[in-house]
matplotlib code that plots the C-alpha trace (Angstrom):
import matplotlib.pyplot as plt

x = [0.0, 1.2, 2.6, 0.0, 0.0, -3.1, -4.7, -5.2, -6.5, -9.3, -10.0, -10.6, -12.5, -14.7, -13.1, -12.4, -9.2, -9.3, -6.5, -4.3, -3.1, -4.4, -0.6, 0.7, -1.6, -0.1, 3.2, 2.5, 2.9, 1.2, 3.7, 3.7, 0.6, -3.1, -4.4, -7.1, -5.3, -3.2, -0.3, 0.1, 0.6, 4.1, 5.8, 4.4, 0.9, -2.8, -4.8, -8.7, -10.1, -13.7, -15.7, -16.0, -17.8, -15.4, -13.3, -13.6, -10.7, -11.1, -9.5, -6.7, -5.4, -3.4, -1.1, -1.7, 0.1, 2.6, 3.6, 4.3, 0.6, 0.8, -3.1, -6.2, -9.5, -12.2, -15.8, -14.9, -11.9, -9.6, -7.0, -4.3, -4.1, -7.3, -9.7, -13.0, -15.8, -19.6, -21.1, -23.5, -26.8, -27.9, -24.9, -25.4, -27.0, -24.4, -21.4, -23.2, -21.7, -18.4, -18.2, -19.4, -21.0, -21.8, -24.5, -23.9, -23.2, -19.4, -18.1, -19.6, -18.5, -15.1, -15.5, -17.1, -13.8, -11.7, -13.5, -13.3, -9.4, -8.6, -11.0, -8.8, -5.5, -6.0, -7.4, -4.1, -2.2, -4.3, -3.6, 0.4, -0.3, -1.6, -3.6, -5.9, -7.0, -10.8, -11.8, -15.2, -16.9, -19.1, -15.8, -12.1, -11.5, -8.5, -6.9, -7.1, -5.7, -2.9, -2.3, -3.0, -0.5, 2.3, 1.8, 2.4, 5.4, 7.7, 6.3, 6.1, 5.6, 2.2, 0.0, -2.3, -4.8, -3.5, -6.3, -9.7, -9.5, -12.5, -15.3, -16.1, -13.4, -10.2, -11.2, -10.0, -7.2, -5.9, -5.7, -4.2, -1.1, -0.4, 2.5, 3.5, 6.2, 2.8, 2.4, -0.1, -3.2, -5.0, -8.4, -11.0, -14.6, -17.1, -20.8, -23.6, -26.3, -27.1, -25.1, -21.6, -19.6, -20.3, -19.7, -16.4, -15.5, -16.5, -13.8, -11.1, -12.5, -10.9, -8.8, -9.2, -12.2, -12.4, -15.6, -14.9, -18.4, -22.0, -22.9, -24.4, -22.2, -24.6, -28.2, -29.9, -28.5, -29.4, -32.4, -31.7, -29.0, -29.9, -30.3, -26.2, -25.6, -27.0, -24.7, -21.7, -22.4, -21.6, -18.0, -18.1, -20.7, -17.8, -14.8, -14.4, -15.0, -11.1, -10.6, -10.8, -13.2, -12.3, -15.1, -14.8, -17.8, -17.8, -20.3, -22.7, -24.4, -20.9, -20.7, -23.7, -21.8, -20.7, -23.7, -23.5, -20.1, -18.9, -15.1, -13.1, -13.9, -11.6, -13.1, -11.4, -12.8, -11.5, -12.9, -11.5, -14.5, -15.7, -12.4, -9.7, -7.7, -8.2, -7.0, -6.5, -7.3, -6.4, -4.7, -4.3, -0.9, -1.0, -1.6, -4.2, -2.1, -3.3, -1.5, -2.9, -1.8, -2.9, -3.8, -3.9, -4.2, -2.1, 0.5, 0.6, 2.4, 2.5, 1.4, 1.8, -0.1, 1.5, -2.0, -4.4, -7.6, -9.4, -11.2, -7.7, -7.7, -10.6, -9.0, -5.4, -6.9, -8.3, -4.8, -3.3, -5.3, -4.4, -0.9, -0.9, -3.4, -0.3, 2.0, 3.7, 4.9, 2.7, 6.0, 6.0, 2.9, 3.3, 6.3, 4.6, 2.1, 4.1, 5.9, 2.8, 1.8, -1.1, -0.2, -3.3, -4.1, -6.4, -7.8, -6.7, -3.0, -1.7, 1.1, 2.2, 3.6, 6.1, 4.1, 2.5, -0.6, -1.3, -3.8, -5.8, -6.8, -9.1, -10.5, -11.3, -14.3, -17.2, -19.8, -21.5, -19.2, -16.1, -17.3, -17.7, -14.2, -12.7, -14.1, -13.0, -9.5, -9.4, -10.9, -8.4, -5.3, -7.0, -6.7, -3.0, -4.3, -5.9, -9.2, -12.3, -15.4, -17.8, -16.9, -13.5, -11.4, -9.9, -5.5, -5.2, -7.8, -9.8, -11.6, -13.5, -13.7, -16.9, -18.3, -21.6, -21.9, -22.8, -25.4, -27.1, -31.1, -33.8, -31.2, -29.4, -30.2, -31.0, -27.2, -25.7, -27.6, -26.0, -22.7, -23.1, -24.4, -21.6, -18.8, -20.4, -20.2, -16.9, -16.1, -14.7, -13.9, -14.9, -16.8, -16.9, -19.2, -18.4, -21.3, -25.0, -27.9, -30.0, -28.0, -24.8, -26.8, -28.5, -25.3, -24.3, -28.1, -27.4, -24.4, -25.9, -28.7, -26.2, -24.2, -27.1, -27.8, -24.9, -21.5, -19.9, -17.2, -17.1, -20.9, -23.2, -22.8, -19.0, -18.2, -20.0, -20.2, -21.3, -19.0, -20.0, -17.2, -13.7, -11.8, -14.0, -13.4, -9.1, -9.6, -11.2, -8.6, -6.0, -6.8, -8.1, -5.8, -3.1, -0.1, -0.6, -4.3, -5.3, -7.8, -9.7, -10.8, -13.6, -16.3, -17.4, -14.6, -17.5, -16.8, -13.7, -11.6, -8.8, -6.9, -7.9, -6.4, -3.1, -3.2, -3.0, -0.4, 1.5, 1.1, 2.8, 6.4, 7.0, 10.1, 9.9, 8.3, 4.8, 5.5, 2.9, 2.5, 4.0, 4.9, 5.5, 2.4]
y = [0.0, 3.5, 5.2, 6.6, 7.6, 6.7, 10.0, 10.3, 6.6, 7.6, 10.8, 8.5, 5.8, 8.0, 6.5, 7.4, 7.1, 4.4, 4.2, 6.4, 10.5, 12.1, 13.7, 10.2, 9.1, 11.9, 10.3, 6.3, 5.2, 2.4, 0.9, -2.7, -4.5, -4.8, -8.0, -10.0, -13.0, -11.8, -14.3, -12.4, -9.0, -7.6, -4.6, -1.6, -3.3, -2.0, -5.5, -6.1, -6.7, -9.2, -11.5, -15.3, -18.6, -19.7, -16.6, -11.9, -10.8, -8.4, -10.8, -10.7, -7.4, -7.5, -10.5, -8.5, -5.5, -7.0, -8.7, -5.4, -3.8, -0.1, 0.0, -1.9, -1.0, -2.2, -2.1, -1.6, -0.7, -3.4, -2.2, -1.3, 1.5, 1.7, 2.9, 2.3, 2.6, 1.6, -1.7, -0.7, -3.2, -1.8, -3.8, -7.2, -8.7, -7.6, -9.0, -11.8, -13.6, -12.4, -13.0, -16.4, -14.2, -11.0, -10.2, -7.3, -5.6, -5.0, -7.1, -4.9, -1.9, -2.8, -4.1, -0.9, 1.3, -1.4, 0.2, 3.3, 3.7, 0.9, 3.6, 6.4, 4.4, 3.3, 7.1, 8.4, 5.8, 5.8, 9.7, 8.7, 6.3, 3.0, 0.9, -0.9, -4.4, -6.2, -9.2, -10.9, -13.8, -16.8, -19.0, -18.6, -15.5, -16.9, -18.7, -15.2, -12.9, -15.2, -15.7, -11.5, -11.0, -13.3, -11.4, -8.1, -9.1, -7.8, -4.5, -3.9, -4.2, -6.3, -6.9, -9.2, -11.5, -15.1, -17.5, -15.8, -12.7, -11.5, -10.0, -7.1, -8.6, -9.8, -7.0, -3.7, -6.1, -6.5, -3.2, -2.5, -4.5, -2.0, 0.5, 3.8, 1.7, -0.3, 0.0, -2.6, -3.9, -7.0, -7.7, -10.6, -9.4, -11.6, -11.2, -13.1, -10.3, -7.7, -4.2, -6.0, -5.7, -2.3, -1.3, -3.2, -1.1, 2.2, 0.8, 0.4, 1.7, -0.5, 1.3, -2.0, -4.0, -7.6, -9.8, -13.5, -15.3, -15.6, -19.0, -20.8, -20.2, -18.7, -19.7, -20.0, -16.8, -14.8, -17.0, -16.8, -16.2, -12.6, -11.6, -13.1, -11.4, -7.8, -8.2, -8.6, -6.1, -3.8, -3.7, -2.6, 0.4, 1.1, 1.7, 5.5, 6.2, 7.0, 3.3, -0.1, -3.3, -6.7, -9.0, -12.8, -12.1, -15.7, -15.6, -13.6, -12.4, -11.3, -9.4, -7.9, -5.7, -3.5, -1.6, -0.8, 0.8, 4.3, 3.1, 1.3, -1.8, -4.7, -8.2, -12.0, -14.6, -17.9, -16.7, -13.7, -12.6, -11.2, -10.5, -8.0, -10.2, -14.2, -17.4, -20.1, -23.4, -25.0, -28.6, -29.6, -32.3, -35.2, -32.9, -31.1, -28.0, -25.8, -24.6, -22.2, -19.0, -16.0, -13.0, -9.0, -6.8, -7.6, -9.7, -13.6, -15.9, -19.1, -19.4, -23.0, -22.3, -23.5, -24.1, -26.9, -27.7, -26.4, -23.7, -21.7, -20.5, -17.8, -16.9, -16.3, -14.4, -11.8, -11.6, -10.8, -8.5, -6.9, -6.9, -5.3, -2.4, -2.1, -1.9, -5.2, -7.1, -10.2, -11.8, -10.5, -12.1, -15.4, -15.8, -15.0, -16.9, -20.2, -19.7, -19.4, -22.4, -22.8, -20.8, -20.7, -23.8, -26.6, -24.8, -27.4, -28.3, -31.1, -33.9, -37.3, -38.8, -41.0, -44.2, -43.0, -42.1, -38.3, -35.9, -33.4, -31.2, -28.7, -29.2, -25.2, -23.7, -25.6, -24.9, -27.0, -25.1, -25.6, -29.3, -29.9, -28.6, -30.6, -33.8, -32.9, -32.7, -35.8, -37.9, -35.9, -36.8, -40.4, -40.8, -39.6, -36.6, -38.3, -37.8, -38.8, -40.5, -43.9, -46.0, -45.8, -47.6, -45.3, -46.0, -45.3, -46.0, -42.5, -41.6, -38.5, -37.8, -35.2, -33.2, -31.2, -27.8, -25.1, -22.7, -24.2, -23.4, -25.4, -26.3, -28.5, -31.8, -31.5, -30.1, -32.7, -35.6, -33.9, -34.2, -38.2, -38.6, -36.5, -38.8, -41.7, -40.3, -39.2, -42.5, -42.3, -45.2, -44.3, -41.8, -41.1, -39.0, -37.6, -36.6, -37.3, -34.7, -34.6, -33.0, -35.5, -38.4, -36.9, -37.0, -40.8, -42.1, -39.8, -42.1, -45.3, -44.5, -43.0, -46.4, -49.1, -47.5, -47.6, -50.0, -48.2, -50.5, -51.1, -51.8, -49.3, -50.8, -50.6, -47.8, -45.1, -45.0, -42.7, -42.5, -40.4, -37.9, -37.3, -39.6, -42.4, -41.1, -41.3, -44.5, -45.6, -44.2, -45.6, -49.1, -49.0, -46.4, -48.6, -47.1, -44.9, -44.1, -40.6, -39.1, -36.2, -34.3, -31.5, -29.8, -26.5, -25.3, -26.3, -30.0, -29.8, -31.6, -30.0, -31.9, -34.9, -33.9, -32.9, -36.3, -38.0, -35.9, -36.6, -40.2, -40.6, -39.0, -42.4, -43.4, -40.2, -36.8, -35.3, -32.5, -30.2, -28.7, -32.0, -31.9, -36.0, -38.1]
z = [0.0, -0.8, 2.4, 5.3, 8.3, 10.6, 10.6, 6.9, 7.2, 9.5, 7.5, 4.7, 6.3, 8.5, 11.5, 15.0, 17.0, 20.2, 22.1, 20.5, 20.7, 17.4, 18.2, 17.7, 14.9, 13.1, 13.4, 12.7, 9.4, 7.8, 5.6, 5.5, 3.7, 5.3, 6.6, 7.3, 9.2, 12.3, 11.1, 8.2, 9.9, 9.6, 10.6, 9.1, 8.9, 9.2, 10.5, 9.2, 12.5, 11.3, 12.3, 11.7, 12.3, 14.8, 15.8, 16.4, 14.6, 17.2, 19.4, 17.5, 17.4, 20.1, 18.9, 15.0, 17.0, 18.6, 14.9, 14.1, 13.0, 13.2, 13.8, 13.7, 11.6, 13.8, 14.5, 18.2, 20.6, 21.0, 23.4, 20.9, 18.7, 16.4, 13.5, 14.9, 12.4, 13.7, 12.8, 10.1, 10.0, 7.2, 5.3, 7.1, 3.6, 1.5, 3.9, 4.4, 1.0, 2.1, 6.2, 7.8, 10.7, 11.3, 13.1, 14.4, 11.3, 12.7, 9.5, 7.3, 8.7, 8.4, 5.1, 4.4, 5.4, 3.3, 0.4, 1.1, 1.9, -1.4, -3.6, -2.2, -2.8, -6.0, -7.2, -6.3, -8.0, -10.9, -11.0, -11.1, -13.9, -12.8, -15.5, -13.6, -15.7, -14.8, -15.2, -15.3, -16.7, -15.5, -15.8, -16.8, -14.7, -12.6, -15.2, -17.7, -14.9, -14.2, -18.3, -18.2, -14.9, -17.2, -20.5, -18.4, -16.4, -18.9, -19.1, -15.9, -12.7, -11.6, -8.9, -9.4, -6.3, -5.2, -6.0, -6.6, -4.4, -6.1, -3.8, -1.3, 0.8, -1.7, -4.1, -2.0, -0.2, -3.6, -4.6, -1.3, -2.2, -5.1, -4.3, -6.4, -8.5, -10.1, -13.4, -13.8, -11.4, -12.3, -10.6, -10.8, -10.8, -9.5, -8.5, -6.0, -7.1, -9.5, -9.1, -7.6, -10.0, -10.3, -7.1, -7.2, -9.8, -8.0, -6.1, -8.8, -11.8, -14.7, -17.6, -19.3, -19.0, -19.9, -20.1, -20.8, -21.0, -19.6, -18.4, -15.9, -12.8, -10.3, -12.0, -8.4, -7.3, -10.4, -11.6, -15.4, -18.1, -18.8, -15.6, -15.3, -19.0, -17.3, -14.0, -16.0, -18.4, -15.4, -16.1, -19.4, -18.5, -15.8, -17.8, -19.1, -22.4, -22.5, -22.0, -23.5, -23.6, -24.4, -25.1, -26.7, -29.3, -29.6, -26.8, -28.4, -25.0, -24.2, -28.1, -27.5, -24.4, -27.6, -27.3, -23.7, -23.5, -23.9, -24.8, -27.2, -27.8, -28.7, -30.2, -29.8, -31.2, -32.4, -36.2, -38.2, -39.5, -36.1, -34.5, -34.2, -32.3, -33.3, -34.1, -36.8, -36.4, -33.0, -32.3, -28.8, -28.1, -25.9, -23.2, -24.3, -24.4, -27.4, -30.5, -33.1, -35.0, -33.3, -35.8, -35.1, -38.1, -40.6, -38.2, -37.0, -34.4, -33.3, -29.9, -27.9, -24.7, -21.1, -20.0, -20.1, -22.2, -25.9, -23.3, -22.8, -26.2, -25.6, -22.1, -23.6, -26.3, -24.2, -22.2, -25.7, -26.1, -22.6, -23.6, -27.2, -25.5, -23.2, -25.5, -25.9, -29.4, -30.9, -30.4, -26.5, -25.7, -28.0, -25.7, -22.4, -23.0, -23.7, -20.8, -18.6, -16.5, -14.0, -11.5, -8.9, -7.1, -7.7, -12.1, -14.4, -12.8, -14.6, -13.2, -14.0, -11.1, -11.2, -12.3, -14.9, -13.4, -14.8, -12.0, -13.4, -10.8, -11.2, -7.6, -7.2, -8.9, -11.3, -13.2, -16.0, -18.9, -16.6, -15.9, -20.1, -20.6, -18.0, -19.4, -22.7, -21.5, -19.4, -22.6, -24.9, -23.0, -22.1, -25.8, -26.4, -28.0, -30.6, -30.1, -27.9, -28.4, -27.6, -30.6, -29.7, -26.9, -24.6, -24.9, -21.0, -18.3, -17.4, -14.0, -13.5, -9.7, -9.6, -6.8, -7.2, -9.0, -6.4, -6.8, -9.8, -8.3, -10.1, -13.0, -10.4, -11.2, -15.2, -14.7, -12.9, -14.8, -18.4, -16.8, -15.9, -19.2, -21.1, -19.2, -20.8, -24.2, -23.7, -23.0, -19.2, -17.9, -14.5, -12.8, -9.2, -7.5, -4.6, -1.8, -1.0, -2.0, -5.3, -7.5, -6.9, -7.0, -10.8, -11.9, -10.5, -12.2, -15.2, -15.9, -15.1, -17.4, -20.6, -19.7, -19.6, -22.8, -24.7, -24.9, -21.4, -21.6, -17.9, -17.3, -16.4, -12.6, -12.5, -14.7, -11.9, -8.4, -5.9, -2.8, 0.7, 0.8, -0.1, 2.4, 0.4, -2.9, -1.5, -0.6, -4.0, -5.7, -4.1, -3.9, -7.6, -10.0, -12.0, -13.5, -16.6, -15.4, -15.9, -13.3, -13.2, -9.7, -10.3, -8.6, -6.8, -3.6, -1.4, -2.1, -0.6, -3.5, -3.1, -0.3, -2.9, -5.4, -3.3, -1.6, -4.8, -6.6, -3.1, -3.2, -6.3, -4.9, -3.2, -5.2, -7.4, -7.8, -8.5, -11.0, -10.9, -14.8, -15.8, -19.8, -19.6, -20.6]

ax = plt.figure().add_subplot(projection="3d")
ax.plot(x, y, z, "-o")
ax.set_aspect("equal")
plt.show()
């Protein structure tokens, strides 16, 4: 963060001093980062005093200042040097996707100052020449701003959030981590409800906005497709007519986003006749690792992505984009872009461990268009790259290990049942389900159905099964995965796949090494 001391903080945040001289608040600095976790406080530090399930931040703040926090921002006094703002019940709703508990409204009030101090910080760094970069999309967001941070390293100096840091809470903490030597600010954009994006842009307004896709992601929060489409046409309605939107026009509720902007706008799209930015034809390798000639005006590359899966090809077209609006070479971001890995944890990390088995773990985030793609993948590379289908035999043994799609509403179990059935037809040759409820079991019967139908080569009663929880699904796997298999570990956060997927990757460095971004089939 850019250099404060604590007075100018509580002039910005409304706030009052606790325990404190405004003689000495005058002389405090904050120049260390701002926190949410006391253990990550250093010296220099403002700490985010909130609320949880289990545990008061407030009851932190004194271990938070004896780390080395110059000050706390709290809804309360805590008995070190503080901000105090009051608890606000009047925000409870909107903090409530954000904090596990808040029912005072002390979460929100805090969460409320974050905002206003990260809006005041990233004015003045704006003002000094930051380009600030958003990102939206029903899926792909994490994967494009890491593929986005990569293609701007070289120009620059980046900050972009760890993971998805992309709501009312990671939002202003990332912007908070920019400095005056920033050139460029990456941020993820996501939305629960109608009109958040937009306020996350009051907070940050973009210079470049970027919308990826409208899907399904959401449905039971937003209740259709348009009503998603509207909420992320807030971020190109936010960026200034002096800036720049990229949309993928291949989605053509994301093309239509044109119309609602006052600034520039910049097209991908994997065909040239609707693109200003696009590709040729794609081929994917054993990996399933894209290749394709990437056009822009009257110039072409060859780009071989560092990333996994046909659906990278959209996303690392929009980061192009991001990097010739910023001034880089076709031949700058062809290079970035090859060089560019997975970089946040659990989207579409790929290892063969040392037997041969090959984990795809893409444990974080899913959504029926993130589910489709990931099964693609897992048959393409089943296959050696050659292809995928039912009337073919697959070369290596394939298990998709599924958890249930979050936040689906009514579409939940036609959802879940299209993804059973889509394994089948991809011919997977076996699916795990992972969890009890409706929607999980739509998807287990929606395989055992597609299978009983068709030539599932490992019977419709062998070839799915529908396990408890993870610690079965482990146990599965481990007594049942051969050398060379290739396996597949996907579903919303909420499922808790994640420690799967490490387990597995982990069990494989007995006598050798899990390489996480593997290039070995």
């Amino acid at each position: 963060m850019i250099d404060l001391t604590v007075a100018q903080i509580a002039d910005i945040v409304g706030g009052r001093l606790a325990d404190i001289s405004p003689e000495d608040a005058e002389q405090r600095r904050v120049t260390g980062t701002v926190e949410f976790d006391s253990r990550a406080v250093g010296p220099g530090g403002l700490f985010l005093a909130l609320p949880g399930a289990h545990v008061d931040g407030h009851d932190y703040a004194a271990s938070a200042a004896a780390a080395g926090a110059v000050a706390v921002l709290a809804a309360r006094p805590v008995g070190v040097p503080a901000i105090v703002v009051a608890p606000d019940q009047s925000r409870v709703d909107t903090a409530a996707g954000v904090l596990e508990h808040d029912a005072d409204g002390s979460g929100a009030a805090v969460l409320a100052a974050l905002a206003k101090l990260a809006k005041a910080v990233a004015a003045e760094l704006v003002a000094g020449g930051l380009t600030i970069i958003g990102i939206t999309g029903s899926s792909g967001k994490t994967s494009t701003k890491d593929l986005v941070a990569a293609v701007l390293e070289p120009l620059g100096e980046v900050v972009a959030p760890p993971g998805s840091f992309n709501n009312e809470l990671g939002h202003p903490w990332t912007v908070l981590r920019a400095t005056r030597n920033t050139d460029y600010l990456v941020l993820e954009m996501s939305a629960r409800h109608p009109g958040n994006i937009a306020a996350l842009a009051e907070i940050a307004t973009p210079t470049i906005g970027v919308v990826l896709n409208v899907g399904t992601a959401h449905l039971g929060e937003f209740g259709s497709r348009e009503a998603i489409a509207r909420t992320k046409s807030e971020l190109p309605q936010s960026v200034p007519r002096s800036g720049v939107v990229i949309l993928n026009v291949d989605d053509a509720a994301v093309a239509a986003m044109a119309e609602v902007t006052a600034a520039r706008v910049v097209r991908v799209s994997r065909a040239r006749t609707t693109g200003d930015v696009w590709t040729g034809p794609v081929s994917l390798d054993a990996l399933a690792r894209p290749q394709f000639t990437m056009y822009s005006g009257d110039a072409a590359v060859q780009v071989r992505l560092g990333v996994y899966g046909d659906h990278q090809v959209s996303n690392a077209l929009c980061a192009a984009a991001v990097g010739l609006e910023c001034g880089a070479s076709l031949e700058q971001v062809a290079t970035a872009l090859g060089a560019a890995g997975p970089v946040s944890a659990h989207r579409m990390q790929v290892t063969t461990r040392a037997d041969g088995v090959t984990v795809i773990d893409d444990a974080y985030n899913a959504n029926p268009d993130s589910m489709r793609a990931g099964l693609q993948a897992l048959a393409w590379i089943a296959h050696g790259g050659s292809g995928s289908g039912s009337d073919r035999p697959a070369k290596r043994r394939s298990w998709a290990v599924l958890g249930e799609m979050a936040e689906l509403g009514a579409d939940a179990i036609a959802e879940h049942d299209r993804v059973g059935r889509l394994a089948v037809r991809l011919d997977v040759s076996r699916l795990v389900v992972v969890g009890t409820g409706r929607s999980v079991s739509a998807m287990h019967h929606g395989a055992v159905l597609e299978g009983a139908c068709g030539s599932w080569g490992a019977g419709a009663d062998r070839g799915a099964v529908n396990v408890a929880d993870a610690d079965a699904a482990l146990a599965l796997l481990r007594a049942e995965v051969q050398p060379g298999d290739v396996v597949l570990i996907k579903a919303s956060n909420s499922a808790g796949l994640g420690a799967l997927a490490d387990a597995l990757v982990s069990d494989g460095a007995v006598g050798g090494v899990g390489n996480r971004g593997s290039a070995h089939p």
